[in-house]
C-alpha positions, 0 to 999 in steps of 0.5 A: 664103640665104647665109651673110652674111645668117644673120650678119645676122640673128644680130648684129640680133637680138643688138643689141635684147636688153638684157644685163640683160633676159637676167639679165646684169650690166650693169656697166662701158662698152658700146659697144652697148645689146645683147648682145656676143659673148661674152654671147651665147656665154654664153648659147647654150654656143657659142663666141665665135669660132665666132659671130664667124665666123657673124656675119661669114659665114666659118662655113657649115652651123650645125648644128640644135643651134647654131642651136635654142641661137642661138634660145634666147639671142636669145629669138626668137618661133616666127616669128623661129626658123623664120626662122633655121633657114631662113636655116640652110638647115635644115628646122625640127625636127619632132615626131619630135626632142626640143623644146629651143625655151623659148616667149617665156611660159617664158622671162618665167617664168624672168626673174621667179624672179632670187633662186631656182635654176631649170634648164631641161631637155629630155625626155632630160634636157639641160640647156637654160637655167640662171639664174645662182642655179642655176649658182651652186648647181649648177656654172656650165654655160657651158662645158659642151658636146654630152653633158656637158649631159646630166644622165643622161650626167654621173651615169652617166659624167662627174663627177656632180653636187653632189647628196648621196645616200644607197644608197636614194634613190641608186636611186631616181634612177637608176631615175627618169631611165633610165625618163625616158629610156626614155620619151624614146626611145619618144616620140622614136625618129628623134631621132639625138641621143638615140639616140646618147645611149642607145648610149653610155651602155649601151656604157660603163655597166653599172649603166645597161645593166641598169636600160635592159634591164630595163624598169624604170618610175618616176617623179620625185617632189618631194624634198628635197636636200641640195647640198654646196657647195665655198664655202658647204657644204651646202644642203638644199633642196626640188627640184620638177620641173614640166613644160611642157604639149606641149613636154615641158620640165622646169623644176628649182626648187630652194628653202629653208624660209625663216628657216633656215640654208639659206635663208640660205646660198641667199641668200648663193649668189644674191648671190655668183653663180658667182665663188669665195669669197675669205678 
């Protein structure tokens, strides 16, 4: 396969996909009914050179994690991904890697939760989709790249979150997400990525290497939260982790009590969307 026809794949597909199909704004002139660039590079966390460059055959080797977020964005059936990575000159991931493909029924649940925030993860805790109700509550993720992702990676040696902790259910989380990620690694231990992962994190990070090496087991447990907004304040919400039969995918859902001062800050993120408030 050459690279000019991975590039036309890629823009056909981009063509058929309505901007507000994909939870975008449709707001202003369009020269296409389909997705532009810089939406699908949105979409995907990939830039919009380097997808110029795909389309137009100037970029060669798309790695496996350019070419499963491609799939993701385009909201290509199990088919048309295995086409893509063909395409790629890639061999499709098997079972031994973490899945990070979202199936057509998925992605239709996701488009009918607009008003709630809701972020999709994979088995180690990297953060594959998240609807714009979430970026505005959480931190919009469209710049994010390779580790910064990851949600173990950003509370053990990035910025963290806007999750509000106290010393006992700060515990409790680090303990429940080093055990997902033991568990990750058991399940999945050719995946390179997250071997990677691992090592970097026991390298840098004392409280992580003792709770790696000390075996511990946990589990998530449904919670409520309480989200210090910059704009808005706090927020304390109901977050429920649901899990996605035989893709081991981790759905967030992140909801308020209705009539309460929450639900009501949570409206108001869901309308203003990730732009900044102004006086």
């Amino acid at each position: 396969m050459t690279r000019t026809e991975f590039g036309q794949a890629v823009h056909r597909w981009r063509d058929r996909i309505a901007p507000e199909a994909a939870g975008l704004p449709v707001g202003g002139h369009r020269r296409t009914a389909g997705l532009r660039r810089e939406e699908l590079a949105l979409l995907a966390g990939i830039s919009v050179d380097y997808i110029t460059r795909l389309e137009q055959g100037r970029a060669s080797n798309p790695s496996a994690q350019v070419v499963e977020a491609l799939a993701r964005a385009l909201r290509l059936s199990t088919t048309e991904r295995a086409h893509l990575f063909r395409l790629a000159g890639l061999a499709l991931p098997g079972p031994e890697t973490v899945p990070a493909y979202l199936t057509p029924s998925v992605q239709r649940l996701l488009d009918r939760l607009t008003g709630t925030p809701v972020g999709v993860y994979d088995a180690s805790w990297t953060l594959l989709v998240a609807n714009p109700p979430y970026a505005a509550l959480m931190g919009d993720p469209s710049g994010w790249r390779g580790n910064q992702r990851n949600a173990v990676w950003r509370h053990f040696l990035g910025p963290g979150t806007r999750a509000r902790h106290t010393p006992q259910s700060l515990r409790a989380f680090e303990t429940a997400v080093v055990a997902d990620l033991r568990a990750a690694a058991g399940c999945y231990p050719a995946d390179q990525q997250l071997r990677q992962l691992v090592a970097e994190l026991r390298a840098n990070n004392d409280r992580f290497a003792k709770l790696w090496d000390s075996g511990t087991v946990s589990r998530h447990e449904a919670a409520r939260k309480t989200i210090d907004h910059p704009h808005v304040g706090p927020l304390t919400l109901d977050c429920d982790v649901l899990t996605v039969a035989g893709s081991d995918l981790r759905i967030m859902i992140y909801t308020a009590e209705p009539g309460t001062e929450d639900a009501d800050r949570l409206a108001l993120l869901t309308v203003l969307g990730t732009q900044a408030l102004v006086e």
